[in-house]
C-alpha positions in Angstrom: 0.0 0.0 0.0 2.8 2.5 1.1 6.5 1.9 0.2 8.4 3.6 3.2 11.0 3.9 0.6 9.2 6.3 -1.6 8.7 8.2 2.0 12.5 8.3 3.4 15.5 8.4 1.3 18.0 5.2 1.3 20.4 7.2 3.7 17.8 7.7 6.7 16.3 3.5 6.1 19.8 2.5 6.1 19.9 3.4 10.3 16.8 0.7 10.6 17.3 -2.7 10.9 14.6 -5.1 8.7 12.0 -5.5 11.7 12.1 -1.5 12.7 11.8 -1.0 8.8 8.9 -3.2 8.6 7.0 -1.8 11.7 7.6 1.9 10.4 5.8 0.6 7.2 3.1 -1.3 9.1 3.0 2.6 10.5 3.0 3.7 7.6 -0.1 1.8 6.1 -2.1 2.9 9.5 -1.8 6.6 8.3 -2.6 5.9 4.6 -6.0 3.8 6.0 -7.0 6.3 8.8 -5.6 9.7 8.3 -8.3 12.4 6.8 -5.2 14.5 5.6 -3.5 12.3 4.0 -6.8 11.2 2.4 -7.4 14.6 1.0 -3.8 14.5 -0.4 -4.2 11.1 -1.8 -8.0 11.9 -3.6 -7.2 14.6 -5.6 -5.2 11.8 -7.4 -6.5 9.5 -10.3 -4.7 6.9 -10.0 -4.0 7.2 -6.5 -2.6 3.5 -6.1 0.2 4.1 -8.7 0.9 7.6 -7.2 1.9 5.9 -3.5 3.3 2.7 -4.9 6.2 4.5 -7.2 6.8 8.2 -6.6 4.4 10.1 -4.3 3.3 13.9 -5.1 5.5 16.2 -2.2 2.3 17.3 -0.4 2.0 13.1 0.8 5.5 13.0 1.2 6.0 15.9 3.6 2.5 14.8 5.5 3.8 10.9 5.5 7.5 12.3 6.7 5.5 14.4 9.4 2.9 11.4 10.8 6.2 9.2 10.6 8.9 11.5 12.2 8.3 10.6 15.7 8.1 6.3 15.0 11.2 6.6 12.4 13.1 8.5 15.7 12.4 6.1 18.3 12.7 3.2 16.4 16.2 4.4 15.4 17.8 5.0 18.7 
């Protein structure tokens, strides 16, 4: 549903091992699902699954980055 790695660049994933990857993700997909912002983002887009699966418009980016700041930095230390 949401590639982290069309969220953070290859440098910042690099600091996460595979399982903290794969809960920021399973983060990730909770914010996609539930989030009305990210939703608003997300609608205004035809093909909205394409859009998230390859290279997200900058609005979802910096909203996803935003949501995800605060899991990405805990799971990293």
């Amino acid at each position: 549903m949401c590639k982290i790695n069309t969220v953070f660049s290859a440098k910042e994933l690099k600091a996460l091992r595979p399982k903290e990857r794969r809960a920021l993700e399973k983060q990730a997909v909770h914010h996609v699902r539930t989030s009305p912002e990210i939703h608003k983002i997300i609608s205004k887009h035809p093909k909205v699954r394409t859009i998230i699966r390859t290279k997200p418009d900058g609005s979802f980016r910096a909203a996803m980055r935003k949501k995800l700041r605060a899991t990405f930095n805990k799971l990293k230390d």
